[in-house]
N, C-alpha and C positions, 0 to 999 in steps of 0.2 A: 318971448316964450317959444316962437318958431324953431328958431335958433336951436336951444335946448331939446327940441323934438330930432331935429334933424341929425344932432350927437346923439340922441340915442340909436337913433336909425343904423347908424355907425356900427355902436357898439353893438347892437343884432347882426350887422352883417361881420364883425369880425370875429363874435363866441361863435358863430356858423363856418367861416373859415379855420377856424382851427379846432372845428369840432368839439366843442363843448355843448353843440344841443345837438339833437336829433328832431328832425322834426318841427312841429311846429315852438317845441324846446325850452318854451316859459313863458315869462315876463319882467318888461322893463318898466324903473316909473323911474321918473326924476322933477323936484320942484325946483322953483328956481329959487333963489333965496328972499325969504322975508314976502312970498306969496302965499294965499290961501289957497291956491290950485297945484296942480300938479299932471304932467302927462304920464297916462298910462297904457301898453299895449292893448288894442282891440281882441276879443273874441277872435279865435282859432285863426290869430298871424302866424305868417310865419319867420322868425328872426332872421332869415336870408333874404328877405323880401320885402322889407319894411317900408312905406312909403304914406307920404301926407295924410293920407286916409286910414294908415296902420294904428291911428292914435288917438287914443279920447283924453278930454281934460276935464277932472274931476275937482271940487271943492273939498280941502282936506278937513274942515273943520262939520261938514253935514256927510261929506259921501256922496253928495249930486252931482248930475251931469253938467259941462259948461258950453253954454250953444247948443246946436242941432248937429249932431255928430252923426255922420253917412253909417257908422256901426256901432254895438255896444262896449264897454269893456268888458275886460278881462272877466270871469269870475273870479276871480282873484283880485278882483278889485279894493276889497273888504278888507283884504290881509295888508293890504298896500300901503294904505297913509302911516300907522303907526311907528315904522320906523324911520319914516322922513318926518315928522311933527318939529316943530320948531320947539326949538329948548336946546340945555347946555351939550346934551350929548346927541345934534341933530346932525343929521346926514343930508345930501343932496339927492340920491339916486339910490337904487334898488335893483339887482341883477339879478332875478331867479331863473338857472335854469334846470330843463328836467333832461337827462342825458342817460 
């Protein structure tokens, strides 16, 4: 799952490089396949600056925290699992941003 965090970290710093956020600019989540968790951006990150701490991991199937996470997530956290849910038409990741 690290792993997968750290691609996302990526892909914050690269919608920030070619400007598709402003600011702090959204949120990332991505689960890995065939997991009941999923990483999702922390409270007021910022997608140019993403690091180990930038990221909580939630349970898709309650919406709970997983461990003792240094910050909370997103508020947007709630919007978050739905379109990654495991089924025929399931997605891996989730890119919102606000620009």
């Amino acid at each position: 799952m690290r792993e997968l965090r750290d691609q996302l970290a990526r892909v914050g710093q690269d919608v920030a490089r070619v400007a598709l956020v402003v600011g702090s600019g959204g949120n990332l989540s991505a689960r890995e396949p065939g997991s009941d968790e999923f990483w999702v951006t922390a409270a007021g990150t910022w997608l140019d600056e993403l690091v180990e701490d930038s990221f909580v991991r939630v349970r898709v199937s309650d919406g709970s925290i997983v461990g003792e996470p240094r910050n909370d997530p997103t508020t947007d956290s709630p919007c978050t699992p739905p379109p990654i849910r495991p089924g025929p038409t399931s997605t891996r990741s989730s890119t919102c941003t606000h620009s």
